[in-house]
C-alpha positions in Angstrom: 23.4 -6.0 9.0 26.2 -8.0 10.8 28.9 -8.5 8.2 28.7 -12.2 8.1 25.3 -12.3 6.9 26.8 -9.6 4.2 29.1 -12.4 2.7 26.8 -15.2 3.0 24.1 -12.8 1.1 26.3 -12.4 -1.4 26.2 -16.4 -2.1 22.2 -16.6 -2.8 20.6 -17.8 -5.7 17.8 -15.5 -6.2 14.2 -16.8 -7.7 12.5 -14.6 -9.6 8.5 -13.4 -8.7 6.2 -12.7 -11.3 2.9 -11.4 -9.2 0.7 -8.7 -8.6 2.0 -8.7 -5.1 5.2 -10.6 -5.6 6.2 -13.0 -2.8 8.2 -16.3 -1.8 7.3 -18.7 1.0 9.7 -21.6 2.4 9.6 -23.0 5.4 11.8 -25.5 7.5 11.4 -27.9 10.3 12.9 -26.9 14.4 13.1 -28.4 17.7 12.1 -24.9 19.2 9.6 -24.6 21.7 6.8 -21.7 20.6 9.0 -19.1 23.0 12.5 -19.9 21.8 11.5 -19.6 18.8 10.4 -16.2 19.0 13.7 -15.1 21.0 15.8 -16.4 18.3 14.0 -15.3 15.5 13.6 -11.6 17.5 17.7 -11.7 18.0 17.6 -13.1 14.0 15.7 -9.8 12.8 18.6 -7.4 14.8 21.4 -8.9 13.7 20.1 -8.5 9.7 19.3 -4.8 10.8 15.7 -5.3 9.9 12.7 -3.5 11.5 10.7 -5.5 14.1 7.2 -4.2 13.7 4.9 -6.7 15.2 5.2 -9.9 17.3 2.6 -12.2 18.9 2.8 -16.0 20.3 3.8 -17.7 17.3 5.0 -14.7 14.8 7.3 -12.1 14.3 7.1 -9.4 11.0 9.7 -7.2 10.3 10.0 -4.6 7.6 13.8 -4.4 5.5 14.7 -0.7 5.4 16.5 0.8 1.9 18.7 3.9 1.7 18.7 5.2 -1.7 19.1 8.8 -3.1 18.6 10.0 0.3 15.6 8.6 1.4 14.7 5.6 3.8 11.9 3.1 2.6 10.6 -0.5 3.3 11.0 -2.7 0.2 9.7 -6.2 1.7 7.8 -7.2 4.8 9.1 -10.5 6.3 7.1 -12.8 8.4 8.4 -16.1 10.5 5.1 -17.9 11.6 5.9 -20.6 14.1 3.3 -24.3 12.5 3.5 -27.2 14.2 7.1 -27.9 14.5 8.1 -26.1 11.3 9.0 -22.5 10.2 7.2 -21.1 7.5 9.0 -18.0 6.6 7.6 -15.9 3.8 8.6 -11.9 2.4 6.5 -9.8 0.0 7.1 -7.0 -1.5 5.8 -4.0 -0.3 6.3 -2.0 -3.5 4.4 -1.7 -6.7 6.5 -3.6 -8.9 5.4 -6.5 -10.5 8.4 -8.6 -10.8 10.6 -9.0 -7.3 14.1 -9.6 -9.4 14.4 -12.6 -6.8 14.7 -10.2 -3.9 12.1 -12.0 -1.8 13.5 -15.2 -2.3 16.9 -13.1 -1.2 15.1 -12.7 1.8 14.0 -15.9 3.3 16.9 -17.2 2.4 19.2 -15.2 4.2 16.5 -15.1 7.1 16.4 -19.0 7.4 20.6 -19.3 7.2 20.6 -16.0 10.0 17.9 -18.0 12.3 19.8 -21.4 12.0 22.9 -20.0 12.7 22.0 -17.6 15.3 20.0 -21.1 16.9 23.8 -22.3 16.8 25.3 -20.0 18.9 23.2 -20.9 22.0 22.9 -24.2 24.2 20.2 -25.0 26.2 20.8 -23.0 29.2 21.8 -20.1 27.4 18.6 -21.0 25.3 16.6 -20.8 28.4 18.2 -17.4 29.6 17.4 -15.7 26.3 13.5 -17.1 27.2 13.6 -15.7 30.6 15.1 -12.5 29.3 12.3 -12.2 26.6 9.7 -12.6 29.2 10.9 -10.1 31.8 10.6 -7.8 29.0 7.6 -8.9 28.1 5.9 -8.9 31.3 7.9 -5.5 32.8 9.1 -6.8 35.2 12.4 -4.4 35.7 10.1 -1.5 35.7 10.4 0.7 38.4 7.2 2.8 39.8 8.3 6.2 40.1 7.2 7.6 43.3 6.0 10.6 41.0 4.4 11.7 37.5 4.5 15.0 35.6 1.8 17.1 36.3 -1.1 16.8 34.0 -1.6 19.3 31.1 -4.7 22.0 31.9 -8.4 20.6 30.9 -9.0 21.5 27.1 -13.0 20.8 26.1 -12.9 19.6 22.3 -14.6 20.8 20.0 -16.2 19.1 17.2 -17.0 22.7 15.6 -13.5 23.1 14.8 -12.6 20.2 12.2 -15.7 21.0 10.9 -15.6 24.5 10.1 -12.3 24.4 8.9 -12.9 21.2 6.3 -15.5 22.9 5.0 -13.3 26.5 4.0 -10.9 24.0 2.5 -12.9 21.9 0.6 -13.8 25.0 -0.9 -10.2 26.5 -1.5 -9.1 23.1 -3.2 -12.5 22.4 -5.3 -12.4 25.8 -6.7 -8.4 25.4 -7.7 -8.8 22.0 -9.0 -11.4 23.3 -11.3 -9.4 26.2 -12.6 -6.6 23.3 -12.9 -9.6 21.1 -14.5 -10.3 23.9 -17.2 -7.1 24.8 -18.2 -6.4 21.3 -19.5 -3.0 20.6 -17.1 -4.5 18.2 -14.7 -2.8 14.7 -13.9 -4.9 11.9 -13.1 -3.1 10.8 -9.7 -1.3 13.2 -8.8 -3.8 15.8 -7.9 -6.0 13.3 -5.8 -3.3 12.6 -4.1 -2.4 16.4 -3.8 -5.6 17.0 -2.6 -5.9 13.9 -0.2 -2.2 15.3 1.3 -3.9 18.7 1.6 -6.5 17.7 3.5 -5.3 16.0 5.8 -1.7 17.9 6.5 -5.0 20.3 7.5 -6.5 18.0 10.0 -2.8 17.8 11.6 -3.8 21.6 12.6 -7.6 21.0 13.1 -7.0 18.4 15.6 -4.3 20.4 18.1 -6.5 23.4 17.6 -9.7 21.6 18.6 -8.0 19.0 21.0 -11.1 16.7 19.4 -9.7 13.2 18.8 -12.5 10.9 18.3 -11.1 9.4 15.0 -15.1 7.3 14.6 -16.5 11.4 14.2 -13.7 12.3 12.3 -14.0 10.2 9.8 -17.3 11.3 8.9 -15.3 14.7 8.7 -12.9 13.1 5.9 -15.8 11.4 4.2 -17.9 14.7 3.9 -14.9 16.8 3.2 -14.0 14.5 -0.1 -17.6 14.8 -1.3 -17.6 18.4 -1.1 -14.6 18.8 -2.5 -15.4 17.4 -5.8 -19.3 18.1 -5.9 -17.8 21.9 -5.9 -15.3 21.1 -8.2 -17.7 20.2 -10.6 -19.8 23.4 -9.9 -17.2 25.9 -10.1 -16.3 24.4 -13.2 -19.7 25.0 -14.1 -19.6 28.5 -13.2 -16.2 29.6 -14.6 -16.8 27.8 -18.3 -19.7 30.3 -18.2 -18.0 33.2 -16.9 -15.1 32.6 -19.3 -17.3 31.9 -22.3 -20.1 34.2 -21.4 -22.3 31.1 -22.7 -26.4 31.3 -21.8 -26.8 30.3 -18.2 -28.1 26.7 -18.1 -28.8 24.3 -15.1 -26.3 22.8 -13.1 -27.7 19.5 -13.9 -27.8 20.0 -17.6 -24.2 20.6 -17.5 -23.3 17.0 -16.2 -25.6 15.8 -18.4 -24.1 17.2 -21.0 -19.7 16.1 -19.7 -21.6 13.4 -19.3 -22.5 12.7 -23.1 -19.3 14.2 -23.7 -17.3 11.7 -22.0 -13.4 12.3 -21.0 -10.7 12.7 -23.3 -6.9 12.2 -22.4 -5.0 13.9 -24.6 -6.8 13.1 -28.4 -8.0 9.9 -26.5 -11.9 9.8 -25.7 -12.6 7.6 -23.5 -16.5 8.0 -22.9 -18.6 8.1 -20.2 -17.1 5.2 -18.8 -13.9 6.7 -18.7 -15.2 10.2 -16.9 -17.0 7.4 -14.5 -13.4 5.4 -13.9 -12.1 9.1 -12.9 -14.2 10.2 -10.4 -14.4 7.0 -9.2 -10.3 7.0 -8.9 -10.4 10.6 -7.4 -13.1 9.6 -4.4 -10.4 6.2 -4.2 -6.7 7.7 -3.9 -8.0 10.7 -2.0 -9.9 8.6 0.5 -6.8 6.6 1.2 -4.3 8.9 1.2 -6.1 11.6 3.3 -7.1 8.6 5.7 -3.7 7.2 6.4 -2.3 11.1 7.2 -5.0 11.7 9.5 -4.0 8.4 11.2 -0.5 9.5 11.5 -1.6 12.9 12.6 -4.0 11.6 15.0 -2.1 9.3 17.0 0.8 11.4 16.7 -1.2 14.1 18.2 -2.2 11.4 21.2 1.1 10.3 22.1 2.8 14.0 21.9 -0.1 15.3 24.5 0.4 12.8 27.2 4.0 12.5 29.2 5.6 9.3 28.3 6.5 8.4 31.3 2.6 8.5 32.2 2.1 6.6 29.7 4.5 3.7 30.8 3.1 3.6 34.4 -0.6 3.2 33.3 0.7 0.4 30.4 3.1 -1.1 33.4 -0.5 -1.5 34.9 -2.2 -2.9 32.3 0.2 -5.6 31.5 0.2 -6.7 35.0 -3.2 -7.1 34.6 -5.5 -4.4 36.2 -8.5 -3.4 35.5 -9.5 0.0 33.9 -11.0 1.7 37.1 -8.0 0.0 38.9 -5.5 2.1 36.7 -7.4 5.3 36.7 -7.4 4.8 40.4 -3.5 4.6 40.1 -3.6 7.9 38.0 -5.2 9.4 40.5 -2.6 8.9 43.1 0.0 9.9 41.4 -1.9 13.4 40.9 -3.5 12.1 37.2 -7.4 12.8 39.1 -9.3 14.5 36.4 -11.5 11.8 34.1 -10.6 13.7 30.8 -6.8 13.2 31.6 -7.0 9.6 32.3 -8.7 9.0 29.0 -6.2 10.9 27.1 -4.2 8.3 28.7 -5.8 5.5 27.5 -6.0 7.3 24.3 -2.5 7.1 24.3 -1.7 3.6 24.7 -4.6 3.3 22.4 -2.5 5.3 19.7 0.7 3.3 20.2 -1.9 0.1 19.1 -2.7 1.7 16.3 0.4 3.0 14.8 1.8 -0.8 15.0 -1.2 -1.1 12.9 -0.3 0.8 10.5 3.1 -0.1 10.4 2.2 -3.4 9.3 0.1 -2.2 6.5 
């Protein structure tokens, strides 16, 4: 952040947030067309050092970035939504307190004082500049064709097979430790689903290079089947090991949930019935689903972008933007040695993945 917003920053009266989601909203009025606007609120975003992680016609979002105890995280998500002639600026907080300490309010404050004053600093024809320079970006027009591409990386068939095979040994590894976890009375409601949902899908990080199968629609019937597993066999091998341990009378499988069913669960001295044991499974098929979800995402498209050159994927984008049709660009691809159908759609995959991690980014 540019030290003149530091001192100014300094000067705000905060208002507190009470909220589930805590936010603040203000807005103010401008003389901006739709496209200065975005340039100055684009330049406003820089100059507080805030992360730009989306931007259409008539918006912008940016994420505000925290360094404490040696790690980097995004405390508020700020968005500057261009409304008839007016501003309407608003920053929520993106973690899971319920009471913002007036840091949101901190926020649009010190965006709407940044934006007017970086407004300030420009007359019209430098106004106009900044436009045209937004739009060459925009529209790449300083990009340069390179006469040549890298060569394409040798044809790899997926294979569905893979992620498959591999989810399934897992889910039994994990189900059979979470029930000797289960058993032994030392399992945290939380932090093993979200164990588990890491587990699985730091897993499908290695699944998906070793398979080279990428369709995330498959896939995710992968993830769903590999959480039901995982805690159908849970509950058998607890089954089996309370018998085994206990050399009890074998009964059926069935009777035995029956029977934790009656039973209910109990935190610490704390029974909290069957509708308790039915708030816990319902949590562990929740946090694991989400959390496994969001790594294979990261995995995925990280995955996508790492296979393909860059470069490549800059001249078939380049393309795109200036309007091209599909079969147009894979008929540049092939020119510049890119010939083989598979290749081009890992391409397009590609760009696809550099969509989709935006995406996420704005989650």
């Amino acid at each position: 952040m540019e030290d003149k917003y530091k001192q100014y920053e300094k000067t705000i009266k905060k208002k507190h947030s009470f909220a589930w989601t805590p936010k603040y909203v203000s807005e103010f009025s401008t003389r901006l067309s739709t496209k200065e606007f975005i340039a100055i609120a684009e330049k406003t975003f820089k100059g507080l050092g805030w992360d730009i992680i989306y931007q259409d016609d008539k918006s912008i979002e940016a994420k505000r970035n925290e360094k404490s105890f040696g790690t980097e995280r995004w405390t508020e998500g700020i968005t500057a939504t261009f409304e008839y002639g007016k501003i309407k600026v608003k920053s929520v907080t993106l973690g899971n307190e319920m009471w913002d300490v007036g840091r949101n309010s901190k926020r649009v404050q010190l965006f709407i004082y940044a934006f007017q004053e970086t407004e300030k600093s420009f007359d019209k024809e430098k106004l106009q500049d900044l436009v045209k320079e937004k739009e060459t970006i925009n529209n790449w027009d300083d990009y340069v064709v390179p006469d040549s591409l890298p060569k394409p990386n040798e044809i790899r068939e997926p294979k569905f097979y893979i992620p498959i095979i591999g989810c399934s040994i897992l889910s039994i590894l994990v189900a059979f430790l979470l029930a000797k976890v289960s058993i032994s009375g030392f399992y945290i409601i939380g932090l093993f689903e979200f164990l588990v949902g890491f587990a699985i899908g730091f897993t499908f990080k290695y699944l998906i290079k070793f398979s080279n199968y990428t369709n995330y629609d498959k896939l995710h019937y992968v993830i769903l089947g590999t959480i039901g597993l995982t805690y159908i066999l849970n509950q058998y091998f607890q089954y089996e090991i309370i018998l085994y341990e206990n050399n009890y009378d074998r009964i059926g499988f069935f009777e035995f949930l029956k029977i934790k069913f009656e039973k209910g669960l109990t935190i610490k001295k704390l029974n909290t019935g069957w509708i308790g044991l039915i708030i816990h499974w319902v949590l562990q098929l929740v946090i694991t689903y989400y959390v496994t979800v969001m790594a294979v995402i990261r995995n995925l498209t990280k995955y996508q972008l790492d296979r393909v050159p860059p470069e490549v994927v800059d001249f078939a984008f380049y393309h795109f933007v200036k309007d091209k049709t599909e079969d147009q660009v894979r008929k540049e691809l092939a020119l510049k040695g890119w010939t083989e159908t598979q290749n081009q759609d890992e391409v397009f995959e590609a760009i696809g993945a550099l969509q989709t991690t935006q995406e996420v980014n704005r989650m």
